[in-house]
C-alpha positions in Angstrom: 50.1 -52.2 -23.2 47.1 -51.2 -23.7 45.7 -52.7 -20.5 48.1 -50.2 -18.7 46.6 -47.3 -20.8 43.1 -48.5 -19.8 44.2 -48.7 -16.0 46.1 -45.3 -16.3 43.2 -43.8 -18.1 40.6 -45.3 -15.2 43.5 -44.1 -12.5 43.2 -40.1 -14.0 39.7 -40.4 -14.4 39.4 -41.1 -10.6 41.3 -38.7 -9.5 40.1 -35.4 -11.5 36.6 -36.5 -10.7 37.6 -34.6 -6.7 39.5 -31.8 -8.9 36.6 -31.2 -10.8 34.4 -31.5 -7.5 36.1 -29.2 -5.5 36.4 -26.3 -8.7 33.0 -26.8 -9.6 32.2 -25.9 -5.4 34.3 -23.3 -5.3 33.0 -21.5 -8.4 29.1 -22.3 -7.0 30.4 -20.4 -3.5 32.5 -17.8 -5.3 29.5 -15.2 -5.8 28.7 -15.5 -2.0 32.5 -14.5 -0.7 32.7 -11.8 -3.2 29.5 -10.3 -1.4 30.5 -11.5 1.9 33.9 -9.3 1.4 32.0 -6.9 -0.2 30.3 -6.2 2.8 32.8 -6.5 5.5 34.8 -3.8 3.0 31.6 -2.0 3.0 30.8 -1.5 6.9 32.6 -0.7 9.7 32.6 -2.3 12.9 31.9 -0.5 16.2 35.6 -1.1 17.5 37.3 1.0 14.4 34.5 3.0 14.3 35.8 3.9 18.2 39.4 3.5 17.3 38.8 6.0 14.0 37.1 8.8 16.5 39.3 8.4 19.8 42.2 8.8 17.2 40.5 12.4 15.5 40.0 13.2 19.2 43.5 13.2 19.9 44.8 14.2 17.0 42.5 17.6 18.0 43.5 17.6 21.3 47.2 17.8 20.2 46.3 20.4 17.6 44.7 22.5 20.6 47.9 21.9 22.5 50.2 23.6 20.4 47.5 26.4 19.7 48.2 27.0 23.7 52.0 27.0 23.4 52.2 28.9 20.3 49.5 30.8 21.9 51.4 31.6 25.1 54.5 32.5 22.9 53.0 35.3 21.5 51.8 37.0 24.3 55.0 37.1 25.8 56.4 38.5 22.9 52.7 41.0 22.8 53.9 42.1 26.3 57.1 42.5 25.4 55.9 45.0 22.5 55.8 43.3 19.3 52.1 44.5 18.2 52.9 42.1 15.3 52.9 39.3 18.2 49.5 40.6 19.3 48.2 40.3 15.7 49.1 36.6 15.9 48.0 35.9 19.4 44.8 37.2 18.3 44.3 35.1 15.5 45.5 31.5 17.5 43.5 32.4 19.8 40.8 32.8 17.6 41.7 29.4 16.1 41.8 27.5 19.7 38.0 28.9 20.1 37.2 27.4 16.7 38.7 24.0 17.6 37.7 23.9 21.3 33.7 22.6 20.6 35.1 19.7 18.3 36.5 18.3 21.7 34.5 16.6 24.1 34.7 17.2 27.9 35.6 14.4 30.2 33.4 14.0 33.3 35.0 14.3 36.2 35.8 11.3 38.4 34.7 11.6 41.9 37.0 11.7 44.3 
């Protein structure tokens, strides 16, 4: 009996010794991912720094769009006589020349 406690207690001994191994390596690199994620959670990368900016783009560019429509609305209605209409269209319009620099112009393809 007590030769098979002795061999069990040998047997357990062997194998936490790659247990204790591997925790005692992962705790060492632990401080280095935390400041590896750190910084990749800390910086952006060129691609979503693109993706972030073509998406404000377009989210202005469809802003401008239905300045135009809502813009075009209202002077139909200002011709038609409503000064409030005219009131209105005066101030979208206003808005579309706020919004219009925050767009950039496409150059044009040649032909």
């Amino acid at each position: 009996m007590r030769a098979y406690s002795a061999l069990l207690a040998v047997a357990g001994a062997v194998m936490l010794q790659g247990c204790i191994a591997s925790t005692v390596l992962d705790v060492a690199t632990l401080p280095v991912k935390v400041a590896g994620r750190a910084v990749d959670l800390a910086t952006t990368s060129q691609s979503e720094a693109d993706q972030k900016r073509g998406r404000e783009i377009r989210q202005r560019e469809e802003r401008l769009a239905q300045f135009e429509r809502q813009y075009q609305r209202e002077m139909r209605d200002c011709q038609d006589g409503d000064r409030r209409a005219c009131e209105r269209a005066s101030s979208t319009y206003a808005e579309m020349q706020r919004l219009i620099p925050s767009i950039p112009v496409e150059p044009e393809q040649p032909r």
